[in-house]
C-alpha positions as CSV (number, residue, x, y, z in Angstrom):
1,X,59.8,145.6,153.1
2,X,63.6,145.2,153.2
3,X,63.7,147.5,156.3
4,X,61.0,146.3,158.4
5,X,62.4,142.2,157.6
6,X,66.0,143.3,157.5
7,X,68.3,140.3,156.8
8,X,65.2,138.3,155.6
9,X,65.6,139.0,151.7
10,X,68.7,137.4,150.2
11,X,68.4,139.4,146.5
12,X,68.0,143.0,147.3
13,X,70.2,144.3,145.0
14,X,68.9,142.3,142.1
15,X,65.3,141.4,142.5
16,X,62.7,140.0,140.2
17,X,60.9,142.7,137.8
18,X,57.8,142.1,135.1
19,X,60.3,143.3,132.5
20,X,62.6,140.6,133.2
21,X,60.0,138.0,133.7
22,X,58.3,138.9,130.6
23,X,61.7,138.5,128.9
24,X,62.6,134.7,130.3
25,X,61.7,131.5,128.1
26,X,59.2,130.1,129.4
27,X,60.1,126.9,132.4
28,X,62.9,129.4,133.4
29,X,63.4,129.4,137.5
30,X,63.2,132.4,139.0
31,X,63.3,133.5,142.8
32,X,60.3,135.5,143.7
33,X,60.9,137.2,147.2
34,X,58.0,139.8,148.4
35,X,55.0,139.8,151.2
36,X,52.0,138.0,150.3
37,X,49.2,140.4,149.7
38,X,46.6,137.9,148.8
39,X,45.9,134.5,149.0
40,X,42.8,132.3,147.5
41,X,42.4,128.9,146.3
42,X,39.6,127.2,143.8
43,X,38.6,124.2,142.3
44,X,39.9,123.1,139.1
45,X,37.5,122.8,136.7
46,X,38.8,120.1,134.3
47,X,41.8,117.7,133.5
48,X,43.5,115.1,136.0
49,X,43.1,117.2,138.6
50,X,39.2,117.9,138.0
51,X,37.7,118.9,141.4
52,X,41.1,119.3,143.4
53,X,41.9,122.6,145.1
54,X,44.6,125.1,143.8
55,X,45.8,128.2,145.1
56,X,46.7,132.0,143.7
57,X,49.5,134.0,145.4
58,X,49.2,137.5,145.2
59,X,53.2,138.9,146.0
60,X,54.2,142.1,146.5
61,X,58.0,141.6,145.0
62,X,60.8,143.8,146.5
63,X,60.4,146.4,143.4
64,X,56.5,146.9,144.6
65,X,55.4,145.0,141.5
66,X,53.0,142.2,142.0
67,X,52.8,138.8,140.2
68,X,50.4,136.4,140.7
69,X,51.7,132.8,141.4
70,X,49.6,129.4,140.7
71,X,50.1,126.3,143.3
72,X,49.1,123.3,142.0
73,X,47.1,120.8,143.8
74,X,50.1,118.5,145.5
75,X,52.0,121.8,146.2
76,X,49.2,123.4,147.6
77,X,48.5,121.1,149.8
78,X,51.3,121.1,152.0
79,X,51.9,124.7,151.6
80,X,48.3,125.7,152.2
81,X,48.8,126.1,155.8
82,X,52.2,127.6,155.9
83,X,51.5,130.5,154.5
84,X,49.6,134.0,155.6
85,X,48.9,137.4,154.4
86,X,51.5,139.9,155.4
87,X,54.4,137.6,155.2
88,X,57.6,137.7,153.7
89,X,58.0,134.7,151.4
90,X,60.9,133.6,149.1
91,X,59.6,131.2,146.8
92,X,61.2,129.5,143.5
93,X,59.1,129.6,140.6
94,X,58.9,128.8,136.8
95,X,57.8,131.2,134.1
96,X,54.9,129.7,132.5
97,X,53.5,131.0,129.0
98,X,49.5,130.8,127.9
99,X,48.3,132.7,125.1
100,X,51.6,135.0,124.6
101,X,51.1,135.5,128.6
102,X,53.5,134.6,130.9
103,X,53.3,133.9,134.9
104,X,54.6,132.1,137.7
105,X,54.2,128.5,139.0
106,X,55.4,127.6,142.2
107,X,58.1,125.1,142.7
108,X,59.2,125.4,146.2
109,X,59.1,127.5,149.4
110,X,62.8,128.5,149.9
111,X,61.5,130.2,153.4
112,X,58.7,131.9,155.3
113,X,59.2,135.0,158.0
114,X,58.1,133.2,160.7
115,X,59.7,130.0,160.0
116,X,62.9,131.6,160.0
């Protein structure tokens, strides 16, 4: 990915792996940079937000590992529309933990290819 977007990535020499995600407390930030491989978005089902739209990130992180990332309904609605399959993205996140299983939450959108 790095050579086809050079200069896009800002932590090639370090970037993101499961193994060190699985190893972070959970609400740790992290910066998730990769090309979005996947993205859907579905109802949730109960709670506050019962009935409000969320989204699921599939990224393809520089390491050619992929994590899933939830978007919450108010992020996802303003990010809904920014973002498309293929991209490079750089996104901060926070490790979340459910059941001894940890993923990512999105907090922001640091920057998108075509916004550069």
């Amino acid at each position: 990915a790095e050579e086809v977007f050079g200069g896009f990535f800002k932590n090639v020499a370090n970037p993101l792996t499961r193994a060190n995600m699985m190893a972070m407390p959970k609400f740790h930030k992290v910066i998730l940079e990769g090309i979005i491989l996947g993205i859907d978005q579905m109802p949730i089902r109960n709670g506050k937000n019962a009935g409000r739209m969320q989204g699921k990130l599939r990224i393809e992180s520089l390491k050619k590992e992929d994590f899933e990332v939830s978007v919450w309904p108010d992020d996802w609605d303003g990010a809904k529309n920014r973002l498309e399959v293929g991209l490079p993205v750089i996104l901060r996140c926070t490790v979340r933990e459910w059941n001894e299983s940890k993923s990512l939450n999105l907090e922001d959108i640091i920057s998108i290819w075509k916004e550069k």
